[in-house]
C-alpha positions in Angstrom: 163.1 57.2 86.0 160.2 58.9 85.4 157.7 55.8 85.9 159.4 55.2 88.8 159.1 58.7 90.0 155.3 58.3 89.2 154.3 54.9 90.8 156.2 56.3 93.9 153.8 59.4 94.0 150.9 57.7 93.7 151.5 55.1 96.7 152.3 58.6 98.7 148.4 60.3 97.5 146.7 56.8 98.4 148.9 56.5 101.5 147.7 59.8 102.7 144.7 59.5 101.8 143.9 55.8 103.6 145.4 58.1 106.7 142.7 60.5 106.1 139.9 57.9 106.1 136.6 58.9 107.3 135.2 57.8 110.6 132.5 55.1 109.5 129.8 53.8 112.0 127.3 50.5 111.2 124.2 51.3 112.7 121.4 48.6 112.9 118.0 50.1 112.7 114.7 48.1 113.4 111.6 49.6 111.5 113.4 50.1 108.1 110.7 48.1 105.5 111.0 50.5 101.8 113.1 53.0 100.2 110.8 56.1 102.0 111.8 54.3 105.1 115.3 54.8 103.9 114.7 58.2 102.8 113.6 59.4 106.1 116.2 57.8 108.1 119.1 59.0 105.7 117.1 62.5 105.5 117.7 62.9 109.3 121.6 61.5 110.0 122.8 63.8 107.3 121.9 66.8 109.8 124.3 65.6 112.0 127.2 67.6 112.6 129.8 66.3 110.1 127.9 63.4 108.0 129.7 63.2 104.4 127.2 60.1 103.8 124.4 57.7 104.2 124.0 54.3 103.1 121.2 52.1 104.0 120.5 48.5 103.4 116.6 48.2 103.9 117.4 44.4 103.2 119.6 43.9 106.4 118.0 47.1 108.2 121.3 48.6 108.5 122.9 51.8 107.9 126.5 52.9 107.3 126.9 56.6 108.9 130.5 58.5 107.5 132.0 61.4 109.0 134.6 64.1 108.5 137.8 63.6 109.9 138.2 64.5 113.4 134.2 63.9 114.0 132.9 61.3 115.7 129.3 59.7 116.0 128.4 58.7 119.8 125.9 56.1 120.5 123.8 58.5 122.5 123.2 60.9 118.9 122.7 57.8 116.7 119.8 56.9 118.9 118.9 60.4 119.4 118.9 60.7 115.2 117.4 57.4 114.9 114.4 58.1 117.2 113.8 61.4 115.6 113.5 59.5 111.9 111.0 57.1 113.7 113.1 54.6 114.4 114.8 52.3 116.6 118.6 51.9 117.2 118.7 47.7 117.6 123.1 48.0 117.2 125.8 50.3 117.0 129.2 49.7 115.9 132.3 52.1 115.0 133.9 50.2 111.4 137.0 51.6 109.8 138.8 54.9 109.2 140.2 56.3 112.8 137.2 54.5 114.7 139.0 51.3 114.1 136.8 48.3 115.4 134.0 46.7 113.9 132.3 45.1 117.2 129.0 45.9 118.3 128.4 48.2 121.3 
């Protein structure tokens, strides 16, 4: 009874907590060439209001943007964030967590 009692817990915690996703947001950035490029870019988004983390793939020149709960990323401050790092937003796309999506703006 108790296992039971357990396994049924857990599915509740991971339930909630897939509920409680993050907002994510794929942003394709031209200009990214080495990990300073990547420093600089990351450096800047994480001022945004609500950024939990940065990831960027200098590889593919892309970069996955997460947010708190309840925040969202527009277009208009990716680019704004992106030009400020030196940059250039080539794509924007919401991906997962309440966003939902995945396509390209």
């Amino acid at each position: 009874m108790l296992t039971k009692l357990y396994v049924l817990l857990s599915a509740l915690i991971f339930s909630i907590a897939v509920l409680a996703a993050d907002n994510q947001y794929v942003l394709g950035v031209d200009g990214l060439a080495c990990p300073f490029c990547a420093y600089g870019i990351e450096k800047r988004l994480n001022k945004v209001d609500g950024v939990t983390d940065v990831q960027v793939d200098v590889g593919e020149s892309l970069v996955r943007v997460t947010l708190q709960e309840g925040k969202t990323l527009t277009e208009e401050r990716a680019r704004q964030a992106v030009d400020e790092a030196g940059f250039t937003l080539r794509s924007y796309s919401e991906a997962g967590g309440e966003t939902g999506g995945g396509d390209a703006k």
